[in-house]
Each structure stands twice: as structure tokens, then as C-alpha cells.
C-alpha positions in Angstrom: 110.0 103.6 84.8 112.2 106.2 87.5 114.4 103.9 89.5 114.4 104.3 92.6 117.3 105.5 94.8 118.6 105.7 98.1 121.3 107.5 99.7 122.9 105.1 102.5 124.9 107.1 104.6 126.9 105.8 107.9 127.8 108.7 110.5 129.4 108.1 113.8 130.1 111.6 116.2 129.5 114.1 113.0 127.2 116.1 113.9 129.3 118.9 112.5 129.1 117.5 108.9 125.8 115.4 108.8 123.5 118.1 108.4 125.2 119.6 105.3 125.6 115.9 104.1 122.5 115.3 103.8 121.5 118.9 102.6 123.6 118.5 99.5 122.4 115.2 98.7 118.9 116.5 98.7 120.1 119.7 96.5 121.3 117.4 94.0 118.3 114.9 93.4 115.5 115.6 95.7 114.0 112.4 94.7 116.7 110.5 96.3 116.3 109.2 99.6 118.5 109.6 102.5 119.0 107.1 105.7 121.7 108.3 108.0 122.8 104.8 109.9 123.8 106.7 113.8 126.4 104.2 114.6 125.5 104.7 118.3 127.1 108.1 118.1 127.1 110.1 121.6 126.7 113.9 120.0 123.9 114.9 118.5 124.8 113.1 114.7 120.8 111.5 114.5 119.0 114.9 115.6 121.2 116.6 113.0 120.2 114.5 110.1 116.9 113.8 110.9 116.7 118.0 111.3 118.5 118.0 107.7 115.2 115.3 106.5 117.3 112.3 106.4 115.6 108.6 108.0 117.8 107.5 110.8 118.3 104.5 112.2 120.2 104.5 115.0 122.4 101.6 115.9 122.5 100.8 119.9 126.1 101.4 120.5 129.3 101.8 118.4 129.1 99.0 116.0 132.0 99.7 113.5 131.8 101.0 110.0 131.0 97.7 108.0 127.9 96.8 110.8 126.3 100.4 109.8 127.2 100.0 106.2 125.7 96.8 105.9 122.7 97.9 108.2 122.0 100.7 105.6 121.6 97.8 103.1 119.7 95.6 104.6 117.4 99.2 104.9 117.3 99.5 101.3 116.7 96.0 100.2 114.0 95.2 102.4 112.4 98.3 100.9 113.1 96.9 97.7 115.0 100.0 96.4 116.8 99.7 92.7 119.5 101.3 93.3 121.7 102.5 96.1 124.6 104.9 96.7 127.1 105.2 99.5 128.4 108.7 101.0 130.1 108.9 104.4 128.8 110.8 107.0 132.3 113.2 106.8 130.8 115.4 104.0 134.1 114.4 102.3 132.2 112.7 99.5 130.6 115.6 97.3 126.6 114.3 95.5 127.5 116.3 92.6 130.1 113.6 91.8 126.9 110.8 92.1 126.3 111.3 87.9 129.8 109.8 87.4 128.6 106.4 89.5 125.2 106.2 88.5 125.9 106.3 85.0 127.7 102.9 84.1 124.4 101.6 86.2 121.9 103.5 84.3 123.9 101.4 80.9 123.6 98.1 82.4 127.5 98.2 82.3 127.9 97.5 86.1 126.3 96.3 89.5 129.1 98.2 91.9 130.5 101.2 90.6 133.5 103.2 92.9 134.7 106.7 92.9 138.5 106.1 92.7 140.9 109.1 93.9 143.4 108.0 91.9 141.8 107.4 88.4 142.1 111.3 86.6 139.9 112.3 83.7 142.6 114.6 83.0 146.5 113.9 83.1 147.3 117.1 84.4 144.7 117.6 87.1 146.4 117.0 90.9 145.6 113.5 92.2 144.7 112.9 95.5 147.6 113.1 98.1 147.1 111.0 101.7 149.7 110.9 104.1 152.4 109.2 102.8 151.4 106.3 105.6 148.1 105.9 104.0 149.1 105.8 100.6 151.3 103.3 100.8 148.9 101.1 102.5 146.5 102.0 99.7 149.1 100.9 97.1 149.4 97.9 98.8 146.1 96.8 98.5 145.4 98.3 95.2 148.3 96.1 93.6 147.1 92.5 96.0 143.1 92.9 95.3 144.6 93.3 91.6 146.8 90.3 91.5 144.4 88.1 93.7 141.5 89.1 91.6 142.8 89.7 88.1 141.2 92.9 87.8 142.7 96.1 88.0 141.4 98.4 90.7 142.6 101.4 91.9 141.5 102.4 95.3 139.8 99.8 97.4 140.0 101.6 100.4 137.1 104.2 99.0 133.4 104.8 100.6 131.9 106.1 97.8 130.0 103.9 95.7 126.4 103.1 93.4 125.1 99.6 93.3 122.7 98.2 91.5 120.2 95.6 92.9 122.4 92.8 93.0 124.9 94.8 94.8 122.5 95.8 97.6 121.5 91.9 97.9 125.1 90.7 98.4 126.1 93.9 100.9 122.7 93.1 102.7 123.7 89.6 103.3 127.8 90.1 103.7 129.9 93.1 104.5 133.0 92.6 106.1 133.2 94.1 109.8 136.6 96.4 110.8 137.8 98.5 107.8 135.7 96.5 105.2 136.1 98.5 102.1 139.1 96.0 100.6 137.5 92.8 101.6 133.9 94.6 100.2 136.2 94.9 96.9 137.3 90.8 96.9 133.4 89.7 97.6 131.9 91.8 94.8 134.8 89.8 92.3 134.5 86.8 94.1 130.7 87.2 93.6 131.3 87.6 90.2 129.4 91.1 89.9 130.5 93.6 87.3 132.8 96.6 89.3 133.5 99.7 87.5 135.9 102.6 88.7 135.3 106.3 88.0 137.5 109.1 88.8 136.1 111.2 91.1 137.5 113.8 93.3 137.5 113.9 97.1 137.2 117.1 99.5 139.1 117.8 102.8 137.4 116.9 106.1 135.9 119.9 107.6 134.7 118.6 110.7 136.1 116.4 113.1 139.4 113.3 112.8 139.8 110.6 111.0 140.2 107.7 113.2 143.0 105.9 111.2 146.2 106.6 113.4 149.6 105.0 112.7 149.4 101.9 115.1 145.7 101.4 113.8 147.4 101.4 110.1 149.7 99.0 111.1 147.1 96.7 112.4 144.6 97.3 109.4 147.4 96.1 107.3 148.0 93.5 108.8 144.7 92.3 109.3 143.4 92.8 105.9 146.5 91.8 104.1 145.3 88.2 105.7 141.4 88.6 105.7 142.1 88.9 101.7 144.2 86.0 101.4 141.5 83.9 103.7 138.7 85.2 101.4 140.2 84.4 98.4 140.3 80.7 99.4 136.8 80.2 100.0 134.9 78.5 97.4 131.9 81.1 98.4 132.6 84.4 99.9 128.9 84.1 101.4 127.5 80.1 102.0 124.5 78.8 99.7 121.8 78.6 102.8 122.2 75.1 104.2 125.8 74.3 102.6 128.5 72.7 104.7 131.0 74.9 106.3 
């Protein structure tokens, strides 16, 4: 029997990339479906993908990246979809890369599978260069998950991402809020759920900023650096319903 699979993609102000996002996706696997979660964007980011076919469901106001990711999940597992994959709305993610995430699904080997920048296929292929800012902070968290966890992981700051049933369950019910992909990392292990990295490659933003300034670094840093520590404490990263705080 087909799986079936949905394309969760969260968008805020990109009206200048959503269109083509969601075109591509389409152009790769028409089967797949797309919902474009508006994260109460001001431009014209849910006309644009609704033009381009996608579902939209449009948050009320400006949420932050982990309430839209985790709204796109709850989407997909209340219509009971198999599997799930994660683009952002930048069009720096590119769907003919999905093959490489949906495989180690499609052999029962994982529930989450990541693209990872700085996994290479190829030793002499370039790796992916950020800002020399960035990648230190990426290092940073690359090495801590690794330690805390016990499992080496090499980007944990990446959007781009298959998951199997399971997967959708826990991000449906938990997603950390305020730069969530590190913490998203530490539930998955803590949750005990299989997570795979696959090298993948990642294109230049065409349209628009990133939002990640230095100050906002510094804070993210900070902020996750203890979030982690915090998380890794709890006996559960999400409460049994009706257990004791």
C-alpha cells in the first residue's frame, strides 16, 4: 500500500520564495501533499502558495517557527498521514534532495531522518560554509546534543527533515517554541525514536533575510545551551497524560 505523504512547510513574509517552493515540491512527487503554515505573515506569503496549490493555514499573528512547525503536525496527524517531510518556506531546501530522507523510512531503519550540511557523500565535494558566527554556534551544539545524548549528530540546527508516524505523533504533541530545531533533536533521543542523518546539500537564499542577527545568536545560544541541559533532566521530555509535574 502507497504511503501517504505530506509536505509541512512553515513560511513567514516569503512571498518571493513560497510559490516556487511549493512548485518544486509538486514537480518532484505530485502525489505529495503540500500545507504552507502562514505564520501570520503581512505580504502576500498564503495567496502565493495557495496560487502555487498548496493548503494553507494561516496562523493569527506571528507565532514563531516551532508554533507553525508543530501546527503543520498536528495538520498531518489529525489526517492520519504516514509520513511527513519538512521544507522551509525559503526555497533553501531543494525536494529533489527528499529521496535521500525518505529512504532510511521506506527500510524501517528510522522514525526522524535529517538532511545534515555537514555529512558529504564525497570527501572532496565543498561542505557547507555559514558565517563563521553561525558555525561556531552550530559546532557547539553539534558536539553538546552529542555528549548529552550519546549519539553523534551533526547539524541540529537543520529544517529539513522526513518522519515517520511516530515522529509526527511526538512533534504534534511537543515542539519546542524559539529556535526549536536543537531541543527538537534532544526530544526525538530522549523519546527514544530512531534519528538518521543524510548528507544533503543546501542552496543560497534567494529571496528575502534570514532573521538570525549577531545579538539574536548570542541569545539563542545562550538560551538553548540551557533549554538542553533542562531537557535532559526530565524524566519525560512530554508528561504521560495525568502524571505529576
Amino acid at each position: 500500500m502507497t504511503s501517504r505523504v505530506v509536505a509541512v512547510v512553515p513560511a513567514f513574509e516569503e512571498e518571493g520564495a513560497i510559490g516556487a517552493v511549493v512548485a518544486e515540491i509538486a514537480a518532484f512527487d505530485p502525489a505529495i501533499d503540500v500545507v504552507v503554515v502562514d505564520d501570520g505573515s503581512t505580504d502576500g506569503t498564503a495567496a502565493a502558495a495557495a496560487r502555487a496549490g498548496a493548503t494553507v493555514v494561516r496562523l493569527p499573528y506571528n507565532l514563531g517557527i516551532g508554533a507553525a512547525v508543530q501546527t503543520g503536525f498536528r495538520w498531518a496527524l489529525e489526517r492520519d498521514y504516514d509520513l511527513a517531510v519538512r521544507l522551509d518556506g525559503d526555497g533553501q531546501h531543494d525536494p529533489s534532495e527528499l529521496p535521500k530522507l525518505l529512504a532510511p523510512l521506506a527500510r524501517g531503519e528510522a522514525d526522524v531522518v535529517t538532511g545534515s550540511r555537514f555529512r558529504r557523500e564525497d570527501e572532496d565535494e565543498d561542505a557547507y560554509r555559514p558565517p563563521l558566527g553561525r558555525r561556531l554556534g552550530i559546532s557547539w551544539f553539534a558536539r553538546l546534543v552529542s555528549l548529552l545524548s550519546g549519539q553523534r549528530v551533526t547539524d541540529t540546527t537543520s529544517g529539513f527533515q522526513a518522519l515517520s508516524r511516530e515522529g509526527i505523533a511526538l512533534f504534534a504533541r511537543d515542539y519546542p517554541s524559539d529556535y526549536p530545531e536543537v531541543e527538537a533533536t534532544v526530544l526525538v533521543l530522549k523519546h527514544r525514536l530512531r534519528l538518521v542523518e543524510v548528507p544533503v546539500r543546501m542552496r543560497e537564499r534567494e529571496h528575502g533575510s534570514s532573521s538570525i542577527t549577531f545579538l539574536r545568536s548570542v541569545y539563542y545560544a545562550i538560551k538553548v545551551t540551557l533549554a538542553l541541559f533542562v531537557a535532559m533532566g526530565r524524566r519525560y521530555a512530554v508528561p504521560s497524560e495525568g502524571a505529576q509535574p
